[in-house]
C-alpha positions in Angstrom: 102.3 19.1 -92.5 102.6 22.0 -95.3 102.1 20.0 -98.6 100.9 16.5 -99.7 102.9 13.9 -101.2 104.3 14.3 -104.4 102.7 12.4 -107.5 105.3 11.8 -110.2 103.0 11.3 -112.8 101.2 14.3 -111.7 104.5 16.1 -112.3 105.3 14.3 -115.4 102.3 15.6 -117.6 103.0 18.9 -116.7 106.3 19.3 -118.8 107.2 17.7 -122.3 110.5 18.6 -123.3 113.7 15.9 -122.9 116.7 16.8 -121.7 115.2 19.2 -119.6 115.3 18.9 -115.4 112.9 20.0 -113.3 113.3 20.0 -109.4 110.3 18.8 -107.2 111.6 18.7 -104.0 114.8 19.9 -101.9 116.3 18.1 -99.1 119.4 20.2 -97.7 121.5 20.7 -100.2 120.1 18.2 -102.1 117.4 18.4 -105.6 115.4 15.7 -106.7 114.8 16.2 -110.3 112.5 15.2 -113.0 113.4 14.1 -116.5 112.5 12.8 -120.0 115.0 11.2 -121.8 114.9 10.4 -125.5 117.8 10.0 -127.8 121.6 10.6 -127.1 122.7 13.3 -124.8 125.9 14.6 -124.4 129.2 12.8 -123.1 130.1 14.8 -120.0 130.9 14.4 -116.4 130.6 15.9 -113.0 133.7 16.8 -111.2 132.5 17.9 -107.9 129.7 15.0 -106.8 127.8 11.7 -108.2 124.6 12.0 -110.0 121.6 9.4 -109.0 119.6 8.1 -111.9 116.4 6.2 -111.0 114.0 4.8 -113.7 110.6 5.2 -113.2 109.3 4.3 -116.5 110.9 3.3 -119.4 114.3 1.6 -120.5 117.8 3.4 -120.7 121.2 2.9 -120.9 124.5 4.9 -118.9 127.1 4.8 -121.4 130.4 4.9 -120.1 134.0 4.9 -122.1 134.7 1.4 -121.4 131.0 0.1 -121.0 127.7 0.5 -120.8 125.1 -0.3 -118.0 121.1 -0.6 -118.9 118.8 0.7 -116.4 115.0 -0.3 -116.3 111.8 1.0 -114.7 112.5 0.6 -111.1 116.2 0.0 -111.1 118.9 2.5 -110.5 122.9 3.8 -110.7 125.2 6.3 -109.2 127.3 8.0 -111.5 130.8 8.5 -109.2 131.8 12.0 -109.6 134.4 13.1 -112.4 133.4 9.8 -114.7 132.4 10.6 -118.2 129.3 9.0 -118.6 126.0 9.9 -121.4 122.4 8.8 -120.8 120.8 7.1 -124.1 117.1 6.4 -124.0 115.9 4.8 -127.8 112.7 5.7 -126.4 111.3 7.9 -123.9 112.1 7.3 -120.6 111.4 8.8 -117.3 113.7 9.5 -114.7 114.3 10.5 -111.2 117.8 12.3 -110.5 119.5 13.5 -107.3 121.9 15.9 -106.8 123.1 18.6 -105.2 121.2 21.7 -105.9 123.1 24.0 -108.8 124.6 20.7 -110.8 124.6 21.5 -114.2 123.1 19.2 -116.5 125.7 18.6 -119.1 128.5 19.2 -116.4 132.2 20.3 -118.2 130.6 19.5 -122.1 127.7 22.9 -121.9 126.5 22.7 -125.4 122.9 23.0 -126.5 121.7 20.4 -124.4 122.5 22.5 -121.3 119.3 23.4 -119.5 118.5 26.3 -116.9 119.0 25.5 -113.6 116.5 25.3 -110.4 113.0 25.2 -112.7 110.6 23.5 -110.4 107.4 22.0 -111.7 
């Protein structure tokens, strides 16, 4: 065994912005990402593959055109690809997402909210 296990929380601290990914682990050609939500992000969607959003601390909601779906800590959705969806969290929130490595966060929409890619905490 190369590394330990990875501690969320221990990844959390490090980083404060929202909006902002960060990848902690790989698995083929897969990331698992870090985030803090707060606020209303973008409407976009992703053409080429689903996005996994898992809770981990905190209450959000996946807004879609014709609903919306609340997530809490330890509950989670798959977002099928190519359906416009935006993440709102009235208060911070923590979340785990997985997708394929290069995903853009704001997918077709770019905009200010668009982050870089592959930053790894």
């Amino acid at each position: 065994m190369r590394d330990g296990a990875i501690n969320f929380e221990a990844k959390l601290v490090r980083f404060s912005e929202h909006w902002s990914p960060r990848v902690i682990a790989e698995m083929n050609d897969y990331q698992f990402k870090l985030a803090k939500f707060q606020g209303e992000f973008v409407w976009h969607s992703h053409a080429e593959t689903d996005e996994v959003f898992i809770v981990l601390s905190g209450a959000m909601a996946l807004e879609f055109r014709d609903g919306t779906v609340p997530l809490a800590a330890g509950e989670m959705y798959v977002v099928p690809k190519g359906v416009e969806h935006r993440p709102v969290a009235p208060q911070e929130c923590c979340v785990l997402l997985v997708e394929p490595r290069g995903v853009v966060n704001t997918g077709d929409a770019g905009g200010a909210y668009t982050a870089r890619n592959d930053v790894w905490v």
